[in-house]
N, C-alpha and C positions, 0 to 999 in steps of 0.2 A: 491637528494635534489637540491634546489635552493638558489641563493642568488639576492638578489636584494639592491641596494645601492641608497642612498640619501647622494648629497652633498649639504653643505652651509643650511644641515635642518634649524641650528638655529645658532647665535649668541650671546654667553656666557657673559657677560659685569657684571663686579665685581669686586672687589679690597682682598686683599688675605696679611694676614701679612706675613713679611722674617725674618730670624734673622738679615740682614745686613740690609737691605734698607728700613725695616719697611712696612708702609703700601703702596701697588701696586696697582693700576690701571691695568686693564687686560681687552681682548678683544680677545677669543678664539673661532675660528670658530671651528662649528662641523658637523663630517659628520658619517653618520651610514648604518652599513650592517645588513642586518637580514637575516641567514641562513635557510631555513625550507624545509617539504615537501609542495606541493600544494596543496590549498583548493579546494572547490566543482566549485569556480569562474577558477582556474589553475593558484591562487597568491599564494602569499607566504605572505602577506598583501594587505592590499587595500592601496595606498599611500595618498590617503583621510583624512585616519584614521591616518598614520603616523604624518601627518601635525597636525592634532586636538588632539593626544593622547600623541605623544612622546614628541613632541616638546614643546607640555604642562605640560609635566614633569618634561622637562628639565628646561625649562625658571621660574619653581616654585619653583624647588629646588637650580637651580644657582645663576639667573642672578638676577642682582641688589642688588645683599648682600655681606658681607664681610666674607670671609673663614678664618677660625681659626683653626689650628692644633693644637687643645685641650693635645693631649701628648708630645709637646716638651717644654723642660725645661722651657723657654720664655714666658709663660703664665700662666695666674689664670684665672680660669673661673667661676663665680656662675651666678645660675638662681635663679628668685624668682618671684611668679604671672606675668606670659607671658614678663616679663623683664629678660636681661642678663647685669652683668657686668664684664669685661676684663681688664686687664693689662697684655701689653707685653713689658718686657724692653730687648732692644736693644742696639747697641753699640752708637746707633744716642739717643738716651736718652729712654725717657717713653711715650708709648701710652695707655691710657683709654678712653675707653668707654662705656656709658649707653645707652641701645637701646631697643625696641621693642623686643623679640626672634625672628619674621621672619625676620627681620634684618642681623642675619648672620646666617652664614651655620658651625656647629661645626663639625671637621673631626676627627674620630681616625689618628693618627700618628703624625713623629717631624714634619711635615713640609708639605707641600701644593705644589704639584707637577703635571703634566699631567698625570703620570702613575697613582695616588691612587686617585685624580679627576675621571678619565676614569672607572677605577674599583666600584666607588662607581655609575656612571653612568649607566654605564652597569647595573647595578645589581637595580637599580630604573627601567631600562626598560623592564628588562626580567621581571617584575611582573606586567606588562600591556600588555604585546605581547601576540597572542593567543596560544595555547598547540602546534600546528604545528612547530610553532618556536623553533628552536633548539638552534640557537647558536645568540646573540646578541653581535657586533664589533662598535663600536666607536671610531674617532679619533677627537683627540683636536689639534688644529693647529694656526698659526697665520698667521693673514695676510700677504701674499707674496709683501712687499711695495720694491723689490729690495733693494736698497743704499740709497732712500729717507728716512731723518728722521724720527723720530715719538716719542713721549712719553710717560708715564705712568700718568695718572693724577685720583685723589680719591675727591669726591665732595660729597654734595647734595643739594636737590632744597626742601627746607620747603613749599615753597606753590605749590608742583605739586601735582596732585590728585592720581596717580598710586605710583611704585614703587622707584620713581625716588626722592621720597621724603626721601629715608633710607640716615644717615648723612655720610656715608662710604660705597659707589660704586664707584667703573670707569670706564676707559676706556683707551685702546693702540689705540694711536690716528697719524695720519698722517698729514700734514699742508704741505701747497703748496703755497709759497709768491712768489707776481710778482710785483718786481720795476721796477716801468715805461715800465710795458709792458710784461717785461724779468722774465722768472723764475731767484729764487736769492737762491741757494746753500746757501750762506752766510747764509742770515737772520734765514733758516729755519733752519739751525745747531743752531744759536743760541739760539732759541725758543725753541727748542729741547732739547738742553743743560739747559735753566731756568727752565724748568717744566718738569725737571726729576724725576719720582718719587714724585712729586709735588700733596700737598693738598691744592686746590683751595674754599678759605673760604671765605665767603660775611663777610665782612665788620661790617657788622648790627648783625650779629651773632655770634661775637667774644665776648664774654665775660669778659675777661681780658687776661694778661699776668702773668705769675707764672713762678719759679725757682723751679724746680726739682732738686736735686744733682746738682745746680749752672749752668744747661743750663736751657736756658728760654723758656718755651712752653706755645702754643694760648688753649684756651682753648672755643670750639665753644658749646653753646647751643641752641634749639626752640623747639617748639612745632609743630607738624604737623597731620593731620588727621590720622596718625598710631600712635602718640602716643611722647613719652619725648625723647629727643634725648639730649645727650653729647659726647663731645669730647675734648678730651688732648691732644696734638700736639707737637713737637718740634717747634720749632718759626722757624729753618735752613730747616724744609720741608715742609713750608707754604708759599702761595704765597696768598694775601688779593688783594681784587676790592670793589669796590664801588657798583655794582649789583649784583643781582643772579647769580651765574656760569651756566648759560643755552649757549647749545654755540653759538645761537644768539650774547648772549653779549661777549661770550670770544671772539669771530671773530673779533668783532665791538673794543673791548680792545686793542687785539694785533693791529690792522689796526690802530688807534689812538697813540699805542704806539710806532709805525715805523714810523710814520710823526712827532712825537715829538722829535723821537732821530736821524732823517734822513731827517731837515727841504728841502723844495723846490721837493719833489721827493712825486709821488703817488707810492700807494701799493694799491693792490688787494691781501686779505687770503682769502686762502681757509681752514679751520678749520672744520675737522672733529672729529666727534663721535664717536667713534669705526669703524667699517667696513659700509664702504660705505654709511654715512649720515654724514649731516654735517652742516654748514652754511660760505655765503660769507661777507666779508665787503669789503670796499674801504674808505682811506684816503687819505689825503694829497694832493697835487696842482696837479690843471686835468692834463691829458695829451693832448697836444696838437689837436684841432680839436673834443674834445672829451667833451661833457657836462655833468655835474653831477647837482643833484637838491639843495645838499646841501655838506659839507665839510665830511660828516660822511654818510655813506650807509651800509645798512645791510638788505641779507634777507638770509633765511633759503633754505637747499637743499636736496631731498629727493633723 
């Protein structure tokens, strides 16, 4: 037999409740082996077909929705005409929400982990590999950022056209700030530290604020092309803006919000998206020799 390996196939991007930390942001690279005899070609697959079949499976069944460990204590789950609704109470209070069903991914077990993620992967893939295939291997991983920060953040975008529209996905994200020039340790711990764990809601689709058991949580609703979306929130793991969370704008935010709290000094963020996407902004008084069009910049980075 043979094995042949694909790394970085795909990028996993979803958010996954915990019993402590509630709802997570996540960004789990994947890499897969397929063990087989050789075909009439002398593969073991075509990697063609890897790209168009697996990775299509994976990205359908993962990414962009929120995982639910349907057997631990911490949840109630019903379904009813291609809607779901949840409650998972936590020690940080009570999360609810009404969603589409492809919206999230309901899992047998207490809890949402890499090992029974991987298991259920595997087992989505061996039912699309051809007979030659013997043994199918996957690993989930995160991105290797060293010692640089990064954070867990859960969103969504009501007027995107694809999946980016479900009100509870994310992303393990890295940020790169340079005052005056200089990367800054500093700032990116503390950005790091505010949107931990953090659910970044527009503004425009906060509905109200509510008292649960006497902690107060936001409570987000819209409509979007897949369908009625809600959510219940803690208020302590909510961070509100004034635009969409696209990270255009959260780049363009943080950058605006370093020159507010750190007058006379330019920043440049680099804000990313999960693994390796992202967007830049620039705020704050030029540097020296250096011209800008206007006080605020922002573009997107693939």
């Amino acid at each position: 037999m043979a094995t042949l390996f694909v790394e970085n196939l795909t990028v996993a991007d979803f958010s996954y409740l915990h019993p402590k930390r509630g709802m997570v942001g996540e960004s789990w690279l994947v890499d897969l082996e397929l063990t087989g005899d050789l075909d009439h070609q002398g593969m073991v697959f075509d990697f063609g077909h890897i790209k168009k079949r697996i990775k299509q499976i994976i990205d359908d069944s993962v990414d962009h929705r929120l995982l639910v460990p349907v057997d631990s204590e911490h949840a109630t789950v019903s379904e009813r005409d291609n809607n779901t609704s949840l409650e998972w109470l936590y020690r940080g209070g009570t999360i609810r929400m009404v969603a589409p069903s492809e919206s999230l991914l309901l899992m047998n077990g207490p809890e949402i982990s890499k090992a029974n993620l991987t298991l259920f992967l595997m087992d989505l893939v061996q039912q699309v590999v051809p007979e030659n295939v013997a043994e199918v291997h996957i690993v989930l991983r995160e991105e290797d950022t060293g010692t640089a920060p990064f954070y867990h953040y859960s969103h969504g975008l009501k007027k995107h056209d694809g999946n980016c529209q479900r009100i509870a996905h994310g992303h393990r994200s890295g940020i790169h700030i340079f005052e005056n020039g200089r990367r800054s340790r500093y700032w990116e711990k503390l950005w790091a530290d505010r949107w931990e764990d953090i659910y970044l809601g527009t503004e425009e689709d906060l509905e109200g604020t509510y008292y649960i058991d006497e902690i107060p949580h936001h409570r987000f609703r819209y409509d979007a092309p897949q369908g009625h979306f809600e959510l219940v929130i803690p208020e302590d793991h909510c961070y509100l803006v004034d635009t969409d969370t696209t990270v255009e704008q959260l780049a363009a935010h943080i950058a605006e919000q370093l020159a507010t709290e750190a007058p006379g000094k330019h920043f440049r963020v680099r804000a990313f998206e999960g693994v390796g996407k992202g967007a830049i902004a620039e705020a704050g008084e030029n540097l020296p020799g250096k011209a800008h069009s206007g006080w605020l910049s922002g573009a997107a980075v693939i």
